[in-house]
C-alpha positions as CSV (number, residue, x, y, z in Angstrom):
1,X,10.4,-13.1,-22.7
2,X,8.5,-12.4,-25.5
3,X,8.6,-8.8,-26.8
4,X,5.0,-6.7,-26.4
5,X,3.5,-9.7,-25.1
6,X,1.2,-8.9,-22.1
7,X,2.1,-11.7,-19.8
8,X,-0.6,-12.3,-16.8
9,X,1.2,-12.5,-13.7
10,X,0.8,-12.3,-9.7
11,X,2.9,-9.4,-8.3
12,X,3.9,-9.1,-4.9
13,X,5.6,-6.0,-3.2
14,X,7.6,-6.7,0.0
15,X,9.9,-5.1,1.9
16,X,10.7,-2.7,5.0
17,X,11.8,0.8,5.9
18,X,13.7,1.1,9.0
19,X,13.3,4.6,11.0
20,X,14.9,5.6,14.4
21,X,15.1,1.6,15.1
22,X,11.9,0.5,14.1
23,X,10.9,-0.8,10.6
24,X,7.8,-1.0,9.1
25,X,6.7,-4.1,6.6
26,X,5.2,-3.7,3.7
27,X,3.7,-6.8,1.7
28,X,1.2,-6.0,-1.0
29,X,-0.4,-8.7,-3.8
30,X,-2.1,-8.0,-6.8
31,X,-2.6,-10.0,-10.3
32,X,-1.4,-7.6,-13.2
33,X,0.5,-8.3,-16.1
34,X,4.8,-8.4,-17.1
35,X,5.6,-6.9,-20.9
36,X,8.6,-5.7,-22.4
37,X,9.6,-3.3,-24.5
38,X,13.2,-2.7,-25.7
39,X,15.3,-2.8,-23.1
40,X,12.6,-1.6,-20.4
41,X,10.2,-4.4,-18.4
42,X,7.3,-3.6,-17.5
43,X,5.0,-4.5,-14.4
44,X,1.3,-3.2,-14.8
45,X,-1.7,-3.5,-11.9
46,X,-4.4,-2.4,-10.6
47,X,-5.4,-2.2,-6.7
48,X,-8.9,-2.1,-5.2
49,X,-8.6,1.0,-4.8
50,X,-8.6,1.7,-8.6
51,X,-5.2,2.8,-8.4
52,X,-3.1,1.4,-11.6
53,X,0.5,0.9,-10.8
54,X,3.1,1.1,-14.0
55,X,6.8,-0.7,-12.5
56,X,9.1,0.2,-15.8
57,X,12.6,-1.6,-15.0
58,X,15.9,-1.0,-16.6
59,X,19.4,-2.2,-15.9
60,X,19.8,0.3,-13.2
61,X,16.6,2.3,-12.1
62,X,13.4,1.5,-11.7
63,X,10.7,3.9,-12.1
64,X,6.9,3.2,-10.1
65,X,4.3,5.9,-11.3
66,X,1.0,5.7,-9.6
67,X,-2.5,6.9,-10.9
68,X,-6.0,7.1,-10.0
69,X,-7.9,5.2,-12.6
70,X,-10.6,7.9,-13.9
71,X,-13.1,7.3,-16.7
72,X,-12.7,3.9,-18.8
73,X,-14.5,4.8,-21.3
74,X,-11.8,7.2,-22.6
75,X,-10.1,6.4,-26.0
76,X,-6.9,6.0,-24.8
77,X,-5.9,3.9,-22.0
78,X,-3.6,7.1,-19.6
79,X,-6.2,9.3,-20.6
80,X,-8.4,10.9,-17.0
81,X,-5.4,9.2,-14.8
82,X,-4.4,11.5,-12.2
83,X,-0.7,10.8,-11.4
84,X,-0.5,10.9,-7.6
85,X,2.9,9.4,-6.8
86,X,6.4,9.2,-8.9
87,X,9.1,7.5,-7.1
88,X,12.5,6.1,-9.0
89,X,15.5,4.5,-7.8
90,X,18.9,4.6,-9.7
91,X,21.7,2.8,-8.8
92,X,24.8,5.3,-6.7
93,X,22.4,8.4,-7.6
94,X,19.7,10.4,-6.0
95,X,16.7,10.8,-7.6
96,X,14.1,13.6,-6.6
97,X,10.1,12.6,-6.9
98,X,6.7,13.0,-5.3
99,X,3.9,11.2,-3.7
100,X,0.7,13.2,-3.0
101,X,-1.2,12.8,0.4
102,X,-4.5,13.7,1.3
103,X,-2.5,16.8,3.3
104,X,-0.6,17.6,0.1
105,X,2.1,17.0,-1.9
106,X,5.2,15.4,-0.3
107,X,8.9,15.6,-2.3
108,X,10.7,12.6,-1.9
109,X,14.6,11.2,-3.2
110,X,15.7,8.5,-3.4
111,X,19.3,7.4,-2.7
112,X,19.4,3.9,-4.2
113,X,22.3,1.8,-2.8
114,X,21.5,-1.6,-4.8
115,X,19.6,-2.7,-7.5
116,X,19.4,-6.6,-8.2
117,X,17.5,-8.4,-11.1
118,X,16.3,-12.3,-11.6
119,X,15.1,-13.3,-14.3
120,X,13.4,-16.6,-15.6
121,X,10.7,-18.1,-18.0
122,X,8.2,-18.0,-15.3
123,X,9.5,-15.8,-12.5
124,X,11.3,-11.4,-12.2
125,X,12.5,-10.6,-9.1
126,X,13.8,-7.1,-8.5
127,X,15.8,-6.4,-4.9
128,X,16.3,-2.6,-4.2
129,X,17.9,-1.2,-1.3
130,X,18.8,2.3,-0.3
131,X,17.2,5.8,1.7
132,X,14.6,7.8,1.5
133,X,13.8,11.2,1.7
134,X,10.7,13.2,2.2
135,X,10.8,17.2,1.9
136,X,14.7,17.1,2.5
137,X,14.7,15.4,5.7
138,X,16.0,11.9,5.8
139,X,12.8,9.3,6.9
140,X,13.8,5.8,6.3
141,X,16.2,3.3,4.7
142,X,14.6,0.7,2.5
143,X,14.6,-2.7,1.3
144,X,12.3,-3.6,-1.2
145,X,11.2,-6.4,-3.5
146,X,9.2,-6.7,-6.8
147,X,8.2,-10.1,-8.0
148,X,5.6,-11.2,-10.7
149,X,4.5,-14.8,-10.8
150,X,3.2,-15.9,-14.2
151,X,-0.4,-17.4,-13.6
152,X,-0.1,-20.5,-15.3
């Protein structure tokens, strides 16, 4: 892949959690765009519901940071986002975030069991498996998928 390159893609986010024997899918499309920089990939989108989604993937974590799109007129492009959720997932560790809720702020970790990438001209795929955790108390395990699609 070409280096700071903006590449337009389709991303989809699929998975489940599973909780006291029932699971919950989760399957959400968007176009966006795939660019690298260094050793990090990045996967960039915007919902509907002007929420911009940045997907920053390394080796062995992957970070998602969530913000409600303010003004665009603004200079520079992070400037009047709100960060409402920041969730990563590192391989064998546990890593502490937050997603906010209309009820408040909810602390979350993240015990990450597996993370596997693909990688191809046209086509990242990103598997991630492990628990989570919401204000200490254990709510879900988790498999989830990241793919981007280039639009050809």
């Amino acid at each position: 892949m070409e280096k700071d390159r903006k590449i337009p893609v389709n991303v989809r986010i699929s998975g489940f959690h599973l909780s006291e024997g029932e699971d919950s899918k989760i399957l959400d499309d968007h176009e966006g765009y795939l660019s690298q920089r260094g050793d990090s990939l990045f996967i960039v989108y915007e919902s509907p519901e002007k929420i911009k989604t940045v997907i920053k993937i390394l080796p062995l974590r992957v970070e998602v940071k969530r913000k409600i799109i303010g003004d665009k007129e603004k200079k520079n492009e992070n400037e009047g986002l709100a960060l409402i959720s920041d969730i990563s997932y590192e391989k064998g560790k546990t890593v502490k975030g937050f997603y906010l809720t209309p009820y408040g702020r909810l602390e979350t970790e993240t015990d990450t069991e597996e993370i596997v990438t693909e990688e191809s001209e046209k086509f990242f795929k990103c598997h991630i498996e492990g628990r989570l955790k919401m204000n200490g108390s254990h709510v879900s395990d988790f498999n989830l998928e990241i793919a981007a699609a280039v639009i050809i």
